[in-house]
C-alpha positions in Angstrom: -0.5 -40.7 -3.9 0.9 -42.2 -7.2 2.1 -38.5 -8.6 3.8 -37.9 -5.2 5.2 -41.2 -5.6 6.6 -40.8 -8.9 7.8 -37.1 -7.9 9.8 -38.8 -5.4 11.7 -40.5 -7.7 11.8 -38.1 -11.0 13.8 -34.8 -8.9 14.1 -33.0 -11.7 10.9 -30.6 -10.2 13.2 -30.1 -7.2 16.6 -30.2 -9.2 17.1 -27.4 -11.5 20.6 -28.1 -12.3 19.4 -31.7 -13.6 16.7 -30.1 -15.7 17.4 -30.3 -19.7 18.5 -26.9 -20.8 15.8 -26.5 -22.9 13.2 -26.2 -20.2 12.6 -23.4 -18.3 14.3 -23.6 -14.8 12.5 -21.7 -11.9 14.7 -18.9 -9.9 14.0 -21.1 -6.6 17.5 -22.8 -5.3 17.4 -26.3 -4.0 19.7 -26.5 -0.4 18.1 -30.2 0.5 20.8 -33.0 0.8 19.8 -36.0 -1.5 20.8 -39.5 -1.2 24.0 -40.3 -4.0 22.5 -39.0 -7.6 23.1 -39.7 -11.1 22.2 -37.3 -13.9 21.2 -40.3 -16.4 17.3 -40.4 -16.7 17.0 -38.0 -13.2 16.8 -40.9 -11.0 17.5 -41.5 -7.3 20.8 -44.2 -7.4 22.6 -45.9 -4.1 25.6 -47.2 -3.9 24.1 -51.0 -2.9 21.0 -52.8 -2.9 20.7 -52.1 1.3 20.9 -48.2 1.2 18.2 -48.6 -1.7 15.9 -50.8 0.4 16.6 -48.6 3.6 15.8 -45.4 1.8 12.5 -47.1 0.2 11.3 -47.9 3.9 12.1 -44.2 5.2 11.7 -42.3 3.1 9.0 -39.5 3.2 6.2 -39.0 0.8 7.0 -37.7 -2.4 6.7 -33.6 -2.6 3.7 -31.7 -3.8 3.3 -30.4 -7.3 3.1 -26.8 -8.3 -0.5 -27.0 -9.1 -1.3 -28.8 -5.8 1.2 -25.9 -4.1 -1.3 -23.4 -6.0 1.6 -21.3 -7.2 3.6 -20.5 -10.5 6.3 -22.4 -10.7 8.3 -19.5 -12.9 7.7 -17.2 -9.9 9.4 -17.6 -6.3 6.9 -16.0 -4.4 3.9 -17.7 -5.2 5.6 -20.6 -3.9 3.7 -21.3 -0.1 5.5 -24.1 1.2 9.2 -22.6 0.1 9.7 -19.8 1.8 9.3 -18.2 5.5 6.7 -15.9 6.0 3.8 -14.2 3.3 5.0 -12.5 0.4 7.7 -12.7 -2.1 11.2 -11.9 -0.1 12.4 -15.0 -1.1 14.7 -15.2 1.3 15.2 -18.3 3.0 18.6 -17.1 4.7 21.3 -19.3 7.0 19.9 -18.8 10.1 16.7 -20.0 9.4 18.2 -23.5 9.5 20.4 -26.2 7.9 17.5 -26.9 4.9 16.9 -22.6 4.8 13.0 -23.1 6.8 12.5 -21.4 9.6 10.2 -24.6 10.8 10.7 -26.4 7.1 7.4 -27.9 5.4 6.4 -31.5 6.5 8.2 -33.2 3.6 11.3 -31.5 4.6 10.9 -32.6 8.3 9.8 -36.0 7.7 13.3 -36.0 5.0 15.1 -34.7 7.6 13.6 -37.3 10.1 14.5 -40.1 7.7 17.7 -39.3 6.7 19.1 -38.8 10.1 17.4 -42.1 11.2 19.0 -44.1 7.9 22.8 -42.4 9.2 22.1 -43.5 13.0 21.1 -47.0 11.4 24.3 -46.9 9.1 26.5 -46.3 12.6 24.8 -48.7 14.1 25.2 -51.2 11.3 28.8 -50.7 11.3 29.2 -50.9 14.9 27.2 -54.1 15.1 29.5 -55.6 12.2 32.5 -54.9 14.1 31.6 -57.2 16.7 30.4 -59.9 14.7 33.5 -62.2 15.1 35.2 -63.7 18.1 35.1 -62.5 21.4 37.3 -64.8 22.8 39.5 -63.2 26.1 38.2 -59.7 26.6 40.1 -57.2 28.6 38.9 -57.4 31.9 37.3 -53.6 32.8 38.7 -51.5 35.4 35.9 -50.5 38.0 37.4 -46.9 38.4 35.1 -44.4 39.9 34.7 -41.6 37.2 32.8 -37.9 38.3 29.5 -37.1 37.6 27.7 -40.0 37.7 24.1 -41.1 37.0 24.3 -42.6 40.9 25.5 -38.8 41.7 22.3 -37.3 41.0 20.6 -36.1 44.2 16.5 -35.4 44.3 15.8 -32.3 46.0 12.1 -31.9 47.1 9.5 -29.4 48.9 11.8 -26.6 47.7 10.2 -22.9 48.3 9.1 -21.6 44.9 11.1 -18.3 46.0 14.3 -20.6 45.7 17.0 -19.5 43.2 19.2 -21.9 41.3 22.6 -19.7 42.8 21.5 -20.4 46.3 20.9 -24.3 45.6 24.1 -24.0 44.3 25.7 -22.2 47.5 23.7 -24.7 49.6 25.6 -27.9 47.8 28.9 -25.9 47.8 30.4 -27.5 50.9 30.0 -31.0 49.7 32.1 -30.9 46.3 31.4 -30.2 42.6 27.8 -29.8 41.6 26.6 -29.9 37.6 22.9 -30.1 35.9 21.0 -28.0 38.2 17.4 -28.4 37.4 14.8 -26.5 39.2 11.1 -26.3 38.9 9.7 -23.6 41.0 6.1 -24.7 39.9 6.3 -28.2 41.3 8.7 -27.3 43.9 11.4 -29.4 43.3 15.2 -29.9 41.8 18.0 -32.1 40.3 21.6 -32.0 41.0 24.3 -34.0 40.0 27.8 -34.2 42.2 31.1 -35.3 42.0 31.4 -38.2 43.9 29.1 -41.0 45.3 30.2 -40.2 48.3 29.9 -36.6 48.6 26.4 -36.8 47.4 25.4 -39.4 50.3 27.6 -36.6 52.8 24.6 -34.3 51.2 21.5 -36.1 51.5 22.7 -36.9 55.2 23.3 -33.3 56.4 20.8 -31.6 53.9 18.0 -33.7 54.4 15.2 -32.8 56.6 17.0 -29.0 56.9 14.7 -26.1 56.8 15.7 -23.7 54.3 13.8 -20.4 52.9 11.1 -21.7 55.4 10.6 -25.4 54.4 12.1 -28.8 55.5 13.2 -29.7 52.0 13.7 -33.4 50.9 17.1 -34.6 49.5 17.4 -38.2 48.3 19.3 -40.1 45.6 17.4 -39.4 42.3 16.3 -42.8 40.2 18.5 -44.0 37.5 16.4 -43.5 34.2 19.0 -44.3 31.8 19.4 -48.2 33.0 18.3 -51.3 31.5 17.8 -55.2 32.8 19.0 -57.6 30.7 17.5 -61.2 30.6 18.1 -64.6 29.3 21.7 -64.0 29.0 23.9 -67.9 28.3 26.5 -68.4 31.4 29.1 -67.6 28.9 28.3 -63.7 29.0 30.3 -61.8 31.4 30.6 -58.5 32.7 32.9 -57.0 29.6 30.8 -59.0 27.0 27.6 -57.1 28.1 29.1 -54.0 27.8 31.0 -54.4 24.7 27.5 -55.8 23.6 25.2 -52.9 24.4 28.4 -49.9 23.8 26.7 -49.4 20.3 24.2 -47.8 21.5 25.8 -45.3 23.7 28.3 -44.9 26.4 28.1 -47.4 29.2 28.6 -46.3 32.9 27.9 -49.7 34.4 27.4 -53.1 33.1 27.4 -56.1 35.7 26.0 -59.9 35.1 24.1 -60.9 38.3 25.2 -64.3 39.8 24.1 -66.1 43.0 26.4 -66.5 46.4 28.6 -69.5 44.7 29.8 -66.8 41.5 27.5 -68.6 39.2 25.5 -66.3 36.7 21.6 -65.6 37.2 21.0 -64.9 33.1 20.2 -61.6 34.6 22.1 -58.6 33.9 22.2 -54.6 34.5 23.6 -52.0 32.4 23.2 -48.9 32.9 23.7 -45.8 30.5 25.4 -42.3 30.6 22.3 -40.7 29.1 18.8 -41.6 28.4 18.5 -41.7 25.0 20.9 -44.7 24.6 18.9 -46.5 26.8 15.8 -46.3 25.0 17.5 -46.6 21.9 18.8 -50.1 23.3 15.9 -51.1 24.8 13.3 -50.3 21.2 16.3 -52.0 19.2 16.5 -55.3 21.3 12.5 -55.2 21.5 11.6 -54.3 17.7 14.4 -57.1 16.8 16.4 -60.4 18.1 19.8 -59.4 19.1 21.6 -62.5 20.3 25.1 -62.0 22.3 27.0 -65.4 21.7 26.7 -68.3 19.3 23.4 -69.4 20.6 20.3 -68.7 19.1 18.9 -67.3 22.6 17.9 -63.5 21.8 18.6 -61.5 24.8 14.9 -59.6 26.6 15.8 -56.1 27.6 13.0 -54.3 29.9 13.4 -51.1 31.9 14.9 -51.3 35.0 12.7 -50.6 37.9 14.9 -49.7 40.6 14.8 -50.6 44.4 15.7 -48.4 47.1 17.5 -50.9 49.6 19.5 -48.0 51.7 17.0 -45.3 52.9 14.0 -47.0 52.6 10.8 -45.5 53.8 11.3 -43.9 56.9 8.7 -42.0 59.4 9.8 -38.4 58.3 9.0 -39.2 54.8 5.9 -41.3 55.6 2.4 -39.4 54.7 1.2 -38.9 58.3 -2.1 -37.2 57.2 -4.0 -40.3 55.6 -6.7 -41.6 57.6 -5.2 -44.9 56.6 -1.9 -44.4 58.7 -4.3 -44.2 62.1 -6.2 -46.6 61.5 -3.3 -49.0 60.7 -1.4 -47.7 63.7 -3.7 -48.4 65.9 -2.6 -51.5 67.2 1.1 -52.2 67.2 2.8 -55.7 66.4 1.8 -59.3 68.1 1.3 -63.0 67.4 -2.5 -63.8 66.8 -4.5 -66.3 69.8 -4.8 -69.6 68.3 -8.3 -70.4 67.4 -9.0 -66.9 67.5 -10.4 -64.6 64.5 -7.8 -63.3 63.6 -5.7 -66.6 63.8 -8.0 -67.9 61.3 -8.0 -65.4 58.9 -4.4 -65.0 59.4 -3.7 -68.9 58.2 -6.2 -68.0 55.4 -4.0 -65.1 54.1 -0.4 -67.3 54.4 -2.3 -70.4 52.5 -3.2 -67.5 50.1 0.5 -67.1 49.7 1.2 -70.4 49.6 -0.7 -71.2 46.4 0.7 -68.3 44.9 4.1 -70.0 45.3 3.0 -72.9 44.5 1.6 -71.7 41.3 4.2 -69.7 40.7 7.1 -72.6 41.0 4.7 -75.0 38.5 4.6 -72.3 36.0 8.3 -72.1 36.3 8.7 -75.8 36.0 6.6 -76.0 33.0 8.5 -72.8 31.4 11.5 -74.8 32.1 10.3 -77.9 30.3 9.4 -75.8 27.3 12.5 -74.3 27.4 14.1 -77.3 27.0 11.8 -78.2 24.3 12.6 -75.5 21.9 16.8 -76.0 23.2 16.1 -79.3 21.5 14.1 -77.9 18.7 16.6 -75.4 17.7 19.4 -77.9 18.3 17.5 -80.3 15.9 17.0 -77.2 13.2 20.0 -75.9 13.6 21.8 -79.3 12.6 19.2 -79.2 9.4 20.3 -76.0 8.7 23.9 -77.0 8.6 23.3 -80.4 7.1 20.8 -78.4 4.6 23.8 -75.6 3.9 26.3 -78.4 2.8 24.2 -79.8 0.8 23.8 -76.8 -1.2 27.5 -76.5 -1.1 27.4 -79.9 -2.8 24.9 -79.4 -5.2 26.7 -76.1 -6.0 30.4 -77.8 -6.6 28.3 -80.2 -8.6 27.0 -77.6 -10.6 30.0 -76.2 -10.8 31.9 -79.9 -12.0 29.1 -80.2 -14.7 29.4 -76.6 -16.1 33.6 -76.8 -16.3 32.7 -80.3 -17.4 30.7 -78.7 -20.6 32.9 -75.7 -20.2 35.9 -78.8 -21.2 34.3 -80.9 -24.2 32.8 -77.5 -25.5 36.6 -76.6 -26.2 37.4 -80.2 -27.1 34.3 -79.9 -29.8 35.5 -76.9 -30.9 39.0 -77.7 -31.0 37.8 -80.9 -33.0 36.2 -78.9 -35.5 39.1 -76.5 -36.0 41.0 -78.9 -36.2 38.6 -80.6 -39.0 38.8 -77.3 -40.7 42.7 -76.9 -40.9 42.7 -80.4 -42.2 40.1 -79.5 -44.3 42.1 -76.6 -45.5 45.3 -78.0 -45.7 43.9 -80.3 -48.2 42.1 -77.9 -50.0 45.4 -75.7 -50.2 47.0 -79.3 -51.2 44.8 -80.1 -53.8 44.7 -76.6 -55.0 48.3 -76.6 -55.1 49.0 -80.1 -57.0 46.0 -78.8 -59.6 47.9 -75.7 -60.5 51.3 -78.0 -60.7 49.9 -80.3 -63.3 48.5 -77.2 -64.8 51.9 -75.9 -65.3 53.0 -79.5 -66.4 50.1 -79.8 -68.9 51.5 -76.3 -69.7 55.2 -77.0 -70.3 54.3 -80.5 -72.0 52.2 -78.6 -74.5 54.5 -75.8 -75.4 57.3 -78.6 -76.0 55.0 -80.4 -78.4 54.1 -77.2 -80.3 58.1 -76.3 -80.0 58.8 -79.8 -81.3 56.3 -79.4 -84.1 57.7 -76.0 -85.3 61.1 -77.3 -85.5 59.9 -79.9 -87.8 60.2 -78.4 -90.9 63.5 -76.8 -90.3 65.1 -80.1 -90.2 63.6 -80.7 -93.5 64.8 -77.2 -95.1 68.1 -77.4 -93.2 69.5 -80.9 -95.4 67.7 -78.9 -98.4 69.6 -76.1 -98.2 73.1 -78.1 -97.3 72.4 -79.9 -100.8 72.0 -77.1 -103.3 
């Protein structure tokens, strides 16, 4: 594990071109995208300290050696995990992929896995970023019905497996557009997705129950797998906030807050998603981690949304008449039970059986609501710490900061003190230096005039001499 490790980080194995020229470079070409390089020391570098931590969590194990790949790493087609097929073609060729493998080695999936999942994070990143300030007066969103909706879907059952997908087609033709045909002759039954809401209910009305190719096939609205529900949401999230919220992970089709029959808000919401995978992206994101939607420290709870068929219903054409349990139930049609009868008793034993259940039920709401407000207060409480704690450090930083200019300050004075010492110091020297040499010149001049003076001694003498004679 540690030589895979430490392959992982040294790539000159799996960079030729980074390789010193004076080793010998195998004939293999690397096509496998690499995080940012840099040739100094062959080592893996990122532009900040968060791509570098990302990459450290993804990232796949580090890639086998050449004696562990059983091959000779001056010849390409001993190579087993580098090219397609047995042999020695060598050829890893375009069309076997972006990365040149027709299925690619682990280490080049698991890459590939990791690299596209540290982009989708990046995207996400920046998305989530972009939100991050104010969301004071959102655009209010225009409920305009759009084609091709996940409510458009219809759920065609008990189809013959003879069936083709031209004549499900043909069949829907009279009711609008039709997209997404899915059809499983095996199971007997199909997907399609109209236009309109409306056309699609004009389908299930006239086209359910019809026999066609010899059965009564079944059409009803398909469920919704690509919506969420949305919980503890504060009463200052509204419809556009949710979506502009959860648009991150994917194109929203719907997005409504739930509120009672006064317009007040439930903390309940529904979005739900063009296609599937942003839902379960949404919904592992917001579980895995604490995404909060306002100021308060209230994470939102995302589950899946199980949904409730309040139109059709079950009616007696789609009821299972062939269960032993449907006669026996059907027996005996609906009355009021004989007081003091047995089935009065056990009757009242069933409803107080409900009873407690709602009593039970409304106590463990009351006491969730008590320890609700608990932790409120709690966070309230450590949320003023937090704050109070924050300036503080702001104060102990500008006091920090006052002390250091403060040495910063008579650090300069010191040192302008002692240069200012040394000029003096200099000056006086230079002074000194300067009267030393001007005496020295005196001393100079003074003793050349008494040796002048002394030399012209004895010509006064032999002058008057010379006068006389």
């Amino acid at each position: 594990m540690a030589s895979n490790m430490s392959e992982t980080v040294d790539i000159s194995n799996s960079r030729p071109e980074l390789m010193p020229s004076n080793v010998m470079q195998p004939t293999r070409q690397n096509t496998n995208p690499r995080p940012n390089m840099n040739n100094s020391g062959n080592k893996q570098r990122f532009n900040n300290q968060e791509q570098q931590n990302r990459y450290a969590l993804n990232k796949p194990e580090g890639r086998k050696s050449e004696k562990e790949n059983n091959g000779n790493p001056e010849d390409p087609a001993s190579r087993k995990d580098s090219f397609n097929g047995a042999g020695g073609s060598g050829n890893r060729g375009s069309k076997n992929g972006k990365y040149g493998y027709k299925n690619g080695t682990k280490d080049d999936r698991e890459y590939k896995h990791s690299y596209n999942k540290q982009a989708a994070d990046d995207r996400l990143l920046e998305k989530i970023l972009s939100l991050s300030g104010p969301t004071l007066d959102l655009a209010p969103s225009i409920n305009t019905e759009r084609k091709f909706q996940n409510k458009c879907r219809l759920y065609i059952g008990n189809v013959s497996s003879e069936i083709t997908e031209e004549e499900i087609l043909e069949l829907f033709k009279p009711f609008g557009e039709s997209t997404e045909l899915f059809l499983n002759k095996e199971k007997n039954f199909a997907f399609i997705r109209m236009d309109y809401k409306s056309n699609a209910e004009k389908a299930k009305n006239e086209l359910d129950g019809q026999f066609f190719k010899g059965r009564a096939i079944k059409v009803r609205f398909a469920p919704i797998n690509a919506a969420i529900r949305v919980k503890c949401l504060n009463s200052a999230v509204t419809n556009e906030l949710l979506e502009l919220a959860f648009s991150i992970f994917g194109e929203i089709e719907r997005a409504v807050v739930l509120v009672d029959d006064r317009g007040n808000s439930k903390n309940e919401g529904i979005i739900e998603f063009t296609r599937k995978p942003a839902a379960v992206q949404a919904l592992k994101r917001c579980q895995d981690g604490v995404f909060f939607l306002t100021q308060s420290l209230k994470p939102v709870i995302v589950e899946p949304l199980d949904l409730i068929d309040d139109e059709d219903g079950l009616s007696e054409k789609s009821i299972n008449k062939k269960l032993s349990d449907y006669f026996k139930q059907r027996s005996i049609g609906p009355r009021f039970a004989t007081i003091g009868s047995f089935e009065f008793e056990y009757g009242t034993r069933w409803k107080q059986l409900y009873e407690m259940y709602k009593q039970k039920e409304e106590a463990l709401q009351k006491e969730l609501k008590l320890e609700e407000e608990k932790l409120e207060a709690q966070m309230e409480f450590a949320r003023y710490e937090n704050e109070t704690e924050i300036l503080r450090e702001q104060l102990r930083q500008r006091e920090a900061d006052r002390e250091r200019q403060k040495q910063e300050w008579e650090m300069k004075e010191r040192h302008a003190e002692e240069q200012r010492r040394c000029d003096e110091e200099s000056m006086r020297r230079q002074t000194e230096e300067m009267h030393l040499r001007i005496q020295q010149q005196d001393d100079e001049l003074r003793r050349r005039h008494q040796e002048n003076s002394i030399f012209m001694q004895p010509l006064e003498v032999y002058l008057p001499l010379c006068t006389c004679t």
